[in-house]
C-alpha positions as protocol buffer text, in pm:
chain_id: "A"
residue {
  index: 1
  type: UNK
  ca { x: 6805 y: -6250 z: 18303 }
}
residue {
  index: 2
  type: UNK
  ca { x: 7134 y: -6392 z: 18120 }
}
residue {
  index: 3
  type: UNK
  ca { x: 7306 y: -6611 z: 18357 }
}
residue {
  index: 4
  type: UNK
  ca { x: 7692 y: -6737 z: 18326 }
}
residue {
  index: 5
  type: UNK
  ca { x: 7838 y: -7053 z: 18474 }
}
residue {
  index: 6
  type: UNK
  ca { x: 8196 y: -7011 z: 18556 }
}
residue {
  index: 7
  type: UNK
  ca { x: 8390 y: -6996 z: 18903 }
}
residue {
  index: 8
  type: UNK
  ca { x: 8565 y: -6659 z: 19022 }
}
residue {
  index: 9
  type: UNK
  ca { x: 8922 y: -6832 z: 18959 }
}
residue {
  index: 10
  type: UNK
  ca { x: 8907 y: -6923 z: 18599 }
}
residue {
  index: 11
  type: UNK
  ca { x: 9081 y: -6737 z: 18333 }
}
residue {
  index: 12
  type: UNK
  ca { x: 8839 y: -6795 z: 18079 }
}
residue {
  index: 13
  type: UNK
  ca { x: 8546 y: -6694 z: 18310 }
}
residue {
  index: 14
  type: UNK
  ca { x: 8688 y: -6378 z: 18370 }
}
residue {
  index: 15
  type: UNK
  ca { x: 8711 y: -6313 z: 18051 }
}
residue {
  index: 16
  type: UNK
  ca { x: 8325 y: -6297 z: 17975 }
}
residue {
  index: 17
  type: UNK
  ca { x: 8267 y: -6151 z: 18360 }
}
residue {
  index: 18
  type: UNK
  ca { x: 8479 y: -5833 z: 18239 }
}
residue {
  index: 19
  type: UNK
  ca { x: 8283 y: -5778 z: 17966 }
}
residue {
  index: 20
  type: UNK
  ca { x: 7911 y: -5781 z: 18182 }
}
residue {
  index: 21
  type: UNK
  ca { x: 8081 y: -5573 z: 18425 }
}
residue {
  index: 22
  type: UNK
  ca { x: 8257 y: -5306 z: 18197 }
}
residue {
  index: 23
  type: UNK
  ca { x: 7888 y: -5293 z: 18053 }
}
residue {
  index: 24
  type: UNK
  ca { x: 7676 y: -5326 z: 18324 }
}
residue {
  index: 25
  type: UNK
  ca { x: 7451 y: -5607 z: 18203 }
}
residue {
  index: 26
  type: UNK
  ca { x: 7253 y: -5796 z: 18446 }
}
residue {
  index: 27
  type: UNK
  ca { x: 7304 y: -6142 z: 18497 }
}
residue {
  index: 28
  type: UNK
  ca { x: 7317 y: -6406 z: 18745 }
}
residue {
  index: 29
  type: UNK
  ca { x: 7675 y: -6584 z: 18861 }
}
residue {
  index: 30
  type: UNK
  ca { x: 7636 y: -6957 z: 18911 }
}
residue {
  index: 31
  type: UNK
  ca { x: 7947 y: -7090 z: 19018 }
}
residue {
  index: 32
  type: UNK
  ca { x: 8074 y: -7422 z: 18925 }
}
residue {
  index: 33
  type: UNK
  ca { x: 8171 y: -7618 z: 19211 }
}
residue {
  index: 34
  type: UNK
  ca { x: 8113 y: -7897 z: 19466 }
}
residue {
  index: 35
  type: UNK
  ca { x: 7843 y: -7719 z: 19615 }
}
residue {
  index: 36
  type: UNK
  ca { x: 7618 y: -7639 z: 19349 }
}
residue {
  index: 37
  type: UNK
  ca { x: 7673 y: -8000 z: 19153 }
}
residue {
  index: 38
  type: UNK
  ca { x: 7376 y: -7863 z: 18946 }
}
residue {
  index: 39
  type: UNK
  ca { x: 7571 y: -7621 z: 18805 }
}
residue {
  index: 40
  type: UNK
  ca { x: 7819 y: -7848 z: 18747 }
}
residue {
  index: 41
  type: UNK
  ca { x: 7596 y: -8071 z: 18549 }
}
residue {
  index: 42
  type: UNK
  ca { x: 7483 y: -7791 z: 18315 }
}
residue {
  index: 43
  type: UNK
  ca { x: 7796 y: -7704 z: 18204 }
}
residue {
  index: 44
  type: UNK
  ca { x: 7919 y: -8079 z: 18113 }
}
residue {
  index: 45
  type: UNK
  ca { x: 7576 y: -8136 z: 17853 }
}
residue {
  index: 46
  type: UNK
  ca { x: 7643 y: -7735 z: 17717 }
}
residue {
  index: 47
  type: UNK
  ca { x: 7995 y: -7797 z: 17515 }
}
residue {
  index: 48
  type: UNK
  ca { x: 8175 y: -8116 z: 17368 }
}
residue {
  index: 49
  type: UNK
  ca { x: 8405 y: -8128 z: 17680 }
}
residue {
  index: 50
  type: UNK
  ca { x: 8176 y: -7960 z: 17954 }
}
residue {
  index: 51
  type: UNK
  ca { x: 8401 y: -7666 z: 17985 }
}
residue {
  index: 52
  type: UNK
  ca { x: 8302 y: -7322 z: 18146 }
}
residue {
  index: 53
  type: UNK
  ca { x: 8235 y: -7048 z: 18083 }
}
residue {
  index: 54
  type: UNK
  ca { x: 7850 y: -7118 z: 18006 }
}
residue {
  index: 55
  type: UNK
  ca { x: 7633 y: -6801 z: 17897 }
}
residue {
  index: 56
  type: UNK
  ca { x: 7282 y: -6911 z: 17909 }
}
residue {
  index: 57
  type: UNK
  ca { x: 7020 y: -6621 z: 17728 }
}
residue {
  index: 58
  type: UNK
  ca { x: 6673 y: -6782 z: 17763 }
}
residue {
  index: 59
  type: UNK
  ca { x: 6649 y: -7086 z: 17519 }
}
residue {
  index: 60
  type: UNK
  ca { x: 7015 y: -6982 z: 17439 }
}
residue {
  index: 61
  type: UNK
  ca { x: 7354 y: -7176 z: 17522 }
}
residue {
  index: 62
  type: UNK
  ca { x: 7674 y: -7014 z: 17425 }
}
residue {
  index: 63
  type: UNK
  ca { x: 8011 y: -7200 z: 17548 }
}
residue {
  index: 64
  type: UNK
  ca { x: 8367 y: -7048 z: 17424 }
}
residue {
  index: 65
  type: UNK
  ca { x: 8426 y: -6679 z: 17600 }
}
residue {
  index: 66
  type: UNK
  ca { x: 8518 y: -6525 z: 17282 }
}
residue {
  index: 67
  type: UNK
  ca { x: 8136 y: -6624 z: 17173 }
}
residue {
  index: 68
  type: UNK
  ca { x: 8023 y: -6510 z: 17471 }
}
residue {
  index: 69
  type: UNK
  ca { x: 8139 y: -6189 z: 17417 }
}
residue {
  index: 70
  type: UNK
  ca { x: 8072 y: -6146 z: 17077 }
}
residue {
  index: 71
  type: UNK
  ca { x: 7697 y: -6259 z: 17199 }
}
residue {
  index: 72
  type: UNK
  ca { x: 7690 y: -5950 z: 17426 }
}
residue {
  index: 73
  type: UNK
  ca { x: 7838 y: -5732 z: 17177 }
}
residue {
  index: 74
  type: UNK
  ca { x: 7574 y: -5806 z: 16953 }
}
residue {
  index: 75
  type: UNK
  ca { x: 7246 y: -5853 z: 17195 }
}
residue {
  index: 76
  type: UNK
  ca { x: 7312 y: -5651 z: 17489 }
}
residue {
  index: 77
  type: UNK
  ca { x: 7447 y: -5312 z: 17532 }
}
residue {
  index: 78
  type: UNK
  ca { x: 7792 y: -5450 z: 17442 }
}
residue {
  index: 79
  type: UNK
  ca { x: 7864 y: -5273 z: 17168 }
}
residue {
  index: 80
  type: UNK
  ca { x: 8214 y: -5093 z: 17240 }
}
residue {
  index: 81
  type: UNK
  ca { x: 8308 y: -5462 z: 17305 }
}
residue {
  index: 82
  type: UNK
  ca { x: 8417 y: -5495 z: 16909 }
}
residue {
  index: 83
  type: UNK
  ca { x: 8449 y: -5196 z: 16664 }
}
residue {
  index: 84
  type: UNK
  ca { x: 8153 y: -5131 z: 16390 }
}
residue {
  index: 85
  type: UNK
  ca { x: 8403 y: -5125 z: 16092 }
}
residue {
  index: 86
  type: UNK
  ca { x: 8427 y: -5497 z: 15994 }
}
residue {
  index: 87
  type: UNK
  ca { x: 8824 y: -5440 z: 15889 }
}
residue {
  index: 88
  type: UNK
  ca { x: 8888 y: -5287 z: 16221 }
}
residue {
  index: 89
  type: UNK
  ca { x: 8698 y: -5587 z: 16408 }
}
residue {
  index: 90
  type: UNK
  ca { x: 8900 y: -5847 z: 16229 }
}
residue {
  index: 91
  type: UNK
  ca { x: 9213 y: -5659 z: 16398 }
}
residue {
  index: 92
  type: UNK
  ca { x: 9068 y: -5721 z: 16754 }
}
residue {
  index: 93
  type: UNK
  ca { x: 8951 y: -6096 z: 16704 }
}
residue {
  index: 94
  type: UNK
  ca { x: 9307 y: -6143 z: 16569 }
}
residue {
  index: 95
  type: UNK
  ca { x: 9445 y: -5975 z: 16915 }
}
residue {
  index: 96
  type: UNK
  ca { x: 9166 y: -6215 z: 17102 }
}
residue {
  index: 97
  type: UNK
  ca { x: 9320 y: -6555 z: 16926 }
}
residue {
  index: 98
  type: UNK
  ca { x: 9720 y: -6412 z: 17003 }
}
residue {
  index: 99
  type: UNK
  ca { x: 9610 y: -6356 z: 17400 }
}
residue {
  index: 100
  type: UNK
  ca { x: 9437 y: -6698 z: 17430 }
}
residue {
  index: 101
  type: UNK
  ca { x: 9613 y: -6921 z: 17204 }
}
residue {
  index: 102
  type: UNK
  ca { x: 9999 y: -6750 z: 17198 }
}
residue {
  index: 103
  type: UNK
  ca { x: 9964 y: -6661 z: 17629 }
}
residue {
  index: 104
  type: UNK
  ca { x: 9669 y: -6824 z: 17816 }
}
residue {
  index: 105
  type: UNK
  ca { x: 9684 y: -7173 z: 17669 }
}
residue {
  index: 106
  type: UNK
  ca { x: 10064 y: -7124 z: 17699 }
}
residue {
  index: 107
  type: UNK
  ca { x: 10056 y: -7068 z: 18066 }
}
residue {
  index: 108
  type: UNK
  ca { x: 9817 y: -7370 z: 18120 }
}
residue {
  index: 109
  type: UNK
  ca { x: 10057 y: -7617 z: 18006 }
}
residue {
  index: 110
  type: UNK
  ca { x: 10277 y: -7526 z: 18287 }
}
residue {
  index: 111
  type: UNK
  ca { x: 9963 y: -7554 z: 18478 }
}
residue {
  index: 112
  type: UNK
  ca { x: 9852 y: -7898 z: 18384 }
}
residue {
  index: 113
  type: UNK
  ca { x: 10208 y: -8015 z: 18424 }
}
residue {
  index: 114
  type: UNK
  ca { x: 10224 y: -7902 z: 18762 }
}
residue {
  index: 115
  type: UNK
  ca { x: 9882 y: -8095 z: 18805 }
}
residue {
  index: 116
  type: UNK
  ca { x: 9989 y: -8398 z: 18615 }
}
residue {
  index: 117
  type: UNK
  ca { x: 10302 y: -8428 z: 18878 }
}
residue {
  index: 118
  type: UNK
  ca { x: 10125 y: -8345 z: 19151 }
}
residue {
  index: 119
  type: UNK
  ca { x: 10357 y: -8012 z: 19214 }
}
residue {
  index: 120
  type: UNK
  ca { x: 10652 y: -8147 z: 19074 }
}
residue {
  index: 121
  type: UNK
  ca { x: 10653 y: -8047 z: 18728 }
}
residue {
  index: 122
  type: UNK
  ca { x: 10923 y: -8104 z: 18449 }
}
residue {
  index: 123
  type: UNK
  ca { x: 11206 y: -7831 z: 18482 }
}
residue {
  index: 124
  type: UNK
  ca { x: 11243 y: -7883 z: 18108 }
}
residue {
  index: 125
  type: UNK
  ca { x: 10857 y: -7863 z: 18014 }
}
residue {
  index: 126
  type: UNK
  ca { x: 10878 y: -7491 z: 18265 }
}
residue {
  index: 127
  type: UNK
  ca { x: 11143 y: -7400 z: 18045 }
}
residue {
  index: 128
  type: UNK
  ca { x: 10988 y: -7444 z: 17742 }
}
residue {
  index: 129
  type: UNK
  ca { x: 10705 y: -7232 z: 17864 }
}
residue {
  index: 130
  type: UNK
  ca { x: 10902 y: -6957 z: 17968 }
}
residue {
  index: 131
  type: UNK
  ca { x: 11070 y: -6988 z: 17652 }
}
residue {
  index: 132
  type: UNK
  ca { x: 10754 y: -6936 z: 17433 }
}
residue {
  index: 133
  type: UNK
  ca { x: 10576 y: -6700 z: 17690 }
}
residue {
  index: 134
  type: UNK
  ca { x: 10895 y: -6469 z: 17649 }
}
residue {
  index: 135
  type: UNK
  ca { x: 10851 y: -6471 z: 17287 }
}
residue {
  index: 136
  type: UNK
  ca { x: 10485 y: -6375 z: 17320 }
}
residue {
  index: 137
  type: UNK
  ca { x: 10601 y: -6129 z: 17554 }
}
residue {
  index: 138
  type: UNK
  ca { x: 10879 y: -5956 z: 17307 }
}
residue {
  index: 139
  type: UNK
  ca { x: 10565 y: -5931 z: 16999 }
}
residue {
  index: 140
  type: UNK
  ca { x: 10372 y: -5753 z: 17278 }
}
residue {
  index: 141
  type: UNK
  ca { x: 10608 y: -5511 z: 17342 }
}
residue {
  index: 142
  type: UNK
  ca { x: 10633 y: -5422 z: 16999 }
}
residue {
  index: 143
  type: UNK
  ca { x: 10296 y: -5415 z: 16873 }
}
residue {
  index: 144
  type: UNK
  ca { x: 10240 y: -5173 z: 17234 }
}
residue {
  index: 145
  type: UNK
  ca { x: 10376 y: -4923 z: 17060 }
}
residue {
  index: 146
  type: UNK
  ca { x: 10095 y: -4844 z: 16840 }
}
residue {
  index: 147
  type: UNK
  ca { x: 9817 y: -4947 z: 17129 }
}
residue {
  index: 148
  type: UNK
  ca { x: 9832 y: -4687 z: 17391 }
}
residue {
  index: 149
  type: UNK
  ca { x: 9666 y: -4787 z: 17740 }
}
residue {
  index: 150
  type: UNK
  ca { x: 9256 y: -4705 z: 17735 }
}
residue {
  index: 151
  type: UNK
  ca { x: 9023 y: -4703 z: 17966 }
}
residue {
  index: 152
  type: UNK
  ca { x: 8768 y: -4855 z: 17785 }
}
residue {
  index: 153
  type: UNK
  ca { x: 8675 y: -5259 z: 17790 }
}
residue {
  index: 154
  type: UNK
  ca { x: 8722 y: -5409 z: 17433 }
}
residue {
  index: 155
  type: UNK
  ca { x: 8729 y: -5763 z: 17338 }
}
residue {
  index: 156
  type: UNK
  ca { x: 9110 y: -5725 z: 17385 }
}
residue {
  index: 157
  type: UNK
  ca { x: 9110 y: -5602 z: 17681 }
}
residue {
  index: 158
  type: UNK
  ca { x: 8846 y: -5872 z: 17823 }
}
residue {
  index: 159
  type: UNK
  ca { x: 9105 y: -6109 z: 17674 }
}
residue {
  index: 160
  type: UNK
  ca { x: 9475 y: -5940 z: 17773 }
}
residue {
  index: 161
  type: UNK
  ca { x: 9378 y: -5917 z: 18114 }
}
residue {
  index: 162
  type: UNK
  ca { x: 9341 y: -6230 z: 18260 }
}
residue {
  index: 163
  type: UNK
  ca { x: 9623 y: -6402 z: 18062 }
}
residue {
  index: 164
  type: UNK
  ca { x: 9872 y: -6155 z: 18132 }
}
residue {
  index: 165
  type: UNK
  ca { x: 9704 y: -6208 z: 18449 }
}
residue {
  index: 166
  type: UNK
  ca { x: 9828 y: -6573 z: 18516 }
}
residue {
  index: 167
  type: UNK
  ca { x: 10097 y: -6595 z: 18300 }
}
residue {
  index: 168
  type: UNK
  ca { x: 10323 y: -6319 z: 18523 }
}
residue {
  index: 169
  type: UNK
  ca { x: 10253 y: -6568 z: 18745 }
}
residue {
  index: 170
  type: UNK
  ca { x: 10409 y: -6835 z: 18563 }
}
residue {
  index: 171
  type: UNK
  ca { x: 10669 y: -6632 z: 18399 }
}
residue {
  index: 172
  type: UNK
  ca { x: 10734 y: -6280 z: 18540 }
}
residue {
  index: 173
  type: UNK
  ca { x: 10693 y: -5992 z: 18291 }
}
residue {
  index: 174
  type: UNK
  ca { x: 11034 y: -5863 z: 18336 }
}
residue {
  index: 175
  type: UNK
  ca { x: 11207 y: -5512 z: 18297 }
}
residue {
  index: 176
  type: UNK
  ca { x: 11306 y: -5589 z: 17924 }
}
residue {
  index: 177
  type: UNK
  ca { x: 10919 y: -5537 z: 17853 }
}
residue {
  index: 178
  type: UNK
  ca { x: 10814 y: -5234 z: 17998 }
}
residue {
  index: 179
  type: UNK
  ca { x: 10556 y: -5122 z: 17777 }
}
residue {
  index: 180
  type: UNK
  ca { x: 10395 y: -5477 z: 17830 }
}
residue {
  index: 181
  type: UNK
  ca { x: 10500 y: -5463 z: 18270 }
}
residue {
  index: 182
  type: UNK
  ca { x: 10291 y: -5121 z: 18230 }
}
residue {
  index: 183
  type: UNK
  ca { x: 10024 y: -5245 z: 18081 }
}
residue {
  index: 184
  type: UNK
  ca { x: 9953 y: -5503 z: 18265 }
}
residue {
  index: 185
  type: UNK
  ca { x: 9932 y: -5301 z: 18560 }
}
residue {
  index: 186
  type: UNK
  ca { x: 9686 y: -5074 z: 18396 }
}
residue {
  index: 187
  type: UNK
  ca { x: 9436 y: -5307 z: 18316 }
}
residue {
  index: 188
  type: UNK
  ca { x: 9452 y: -5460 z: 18634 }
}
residue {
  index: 189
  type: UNK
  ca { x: 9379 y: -5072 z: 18763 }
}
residue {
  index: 190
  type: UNK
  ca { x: 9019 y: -5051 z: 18588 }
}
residue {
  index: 191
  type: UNK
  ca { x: 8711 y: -5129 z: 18810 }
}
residue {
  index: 192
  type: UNK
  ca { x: 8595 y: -5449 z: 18624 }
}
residue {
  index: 193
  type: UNK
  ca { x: 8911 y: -5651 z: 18613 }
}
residue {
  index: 194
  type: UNK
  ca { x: 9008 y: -5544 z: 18947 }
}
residue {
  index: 195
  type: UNK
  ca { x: 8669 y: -5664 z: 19046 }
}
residue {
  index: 196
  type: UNK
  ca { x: 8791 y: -6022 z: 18890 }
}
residue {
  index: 197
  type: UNK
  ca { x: 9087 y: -5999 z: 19068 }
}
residue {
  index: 198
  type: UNK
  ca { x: 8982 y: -5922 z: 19431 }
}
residue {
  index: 199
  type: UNK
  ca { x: 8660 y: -6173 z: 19384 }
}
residue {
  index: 200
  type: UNK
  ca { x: 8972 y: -6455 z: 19300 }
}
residue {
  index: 201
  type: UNK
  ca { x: 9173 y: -6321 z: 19587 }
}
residue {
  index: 202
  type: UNK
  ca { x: 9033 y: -6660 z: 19816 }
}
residue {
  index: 203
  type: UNK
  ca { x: 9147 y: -6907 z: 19588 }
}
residue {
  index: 204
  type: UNK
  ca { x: 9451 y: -6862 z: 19529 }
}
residue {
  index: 205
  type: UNK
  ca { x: 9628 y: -7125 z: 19742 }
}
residue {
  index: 206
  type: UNK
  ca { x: 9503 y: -7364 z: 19501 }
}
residue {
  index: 207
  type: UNK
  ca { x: 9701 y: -7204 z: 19226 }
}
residue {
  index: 208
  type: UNK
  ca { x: 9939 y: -7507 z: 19107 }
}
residue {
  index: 209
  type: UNK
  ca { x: 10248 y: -7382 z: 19083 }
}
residue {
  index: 210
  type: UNK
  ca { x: 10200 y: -7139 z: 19386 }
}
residue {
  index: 211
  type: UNK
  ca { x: 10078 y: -6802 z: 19367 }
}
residue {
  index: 212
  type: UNK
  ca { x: 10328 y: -6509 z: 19404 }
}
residue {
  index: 213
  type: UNK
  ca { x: 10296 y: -6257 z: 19649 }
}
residue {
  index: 214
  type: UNK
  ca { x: 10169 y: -6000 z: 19400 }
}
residue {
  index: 215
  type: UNK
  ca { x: 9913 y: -5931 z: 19182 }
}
């Protein structure tokens, strides 16, 4: 059985949990935490810089979620994860890169600031954030237009989801955006992200910068 080493709050883990779910592929959870320090210890000899998520497949070790996925696309019953026409998959992995380089890793600088200050981050560095996130935000909006709300799981929707996820968080979606405000709320609607979402539900007083009242 496939096993992935992650923890239930992570961005990044949910990203590769979405895709097992949407598919149903079996596979064992190990959580990363002070509990289970083996765990732990797995995950820092996988990657360069120990990060999780971890997908281990037998004598296989994949680190990186977007590998992860493609992994499962490609070994195990994943297949709607990426589309079979190679110019058509090339316009997903670019939507992949845009949600985790151009939103998630945007939202986690105002996360590790709020961590490097111990809750007292920078209002400059915050506004910076906001500033880029809103940008992101605005080339959403438009390129919504031509990407209708599904109901199936694709590597952009394994992606979207939790980054939109945390960065509302960080930086509401706001009214100017409703395609984007919309869409958010539908992913969070289908069965495997809201899985993600109520499984994180504990955790979230530990969210740095406080976590709003809202989903």
């Amino acid at each position: 059985m496939l096993a992935l080493y992650g923890h239930p709050f992570s961005s990044y883990t949910w990203k590769a949990l979405i895709a097992l779910y949407a598919y149903e592929i079996p596979f064992d959870f190990r959580v990363v935490d002070a509990d289970h320090p083996e765990n732990g210890e797995f995950v820092a000899a996988a990657g360069p810089l120990g990060k999780f998520p971890v997908l281990k497949d037998g004598d296989n070790v994949l680190f990186e979620s977007t590998a992860i996925i493609e992994y499962l696309s490609q070994r195990h019953r994943g297949e709607g994860l990426l589309p079979e026409d190679a110019s058509a998959a090339l316009g997903v992995r670019m939507l992949d890169r845009v949600f985790d380089n151009y939103v998630m890793n945007i939202m986690q600088i105002a996360v590790n600031e709020a961590i490097r200050t111990q809750g007292k981050p920078d209002p400059a560095a915050l506004a910076d954030v906001r500033a880029q996130l809103t940008r992101t935000y605005a080339w959403l909006e438009g390129w919504l237009e031509y990407y209708p709300p599904i109901d199936h799981i694709t590597l952009i929707e394994c992606s979207a989801a939790p980054s939109l996820f945390y960065a509302d968080w960080v930086h509401q979606i706001g009214d100017e955006f409703p395609r984007l405000k919309h869409w958010r709320a539908h992913l969070l609607s289908l069965e495997p992200i809201a899985r993600c979402v109520e499984d994180a539900r504990p955790f979230r007083p530990f969210f740095p910068l406080g976590a709003p009242d809202r989903d």
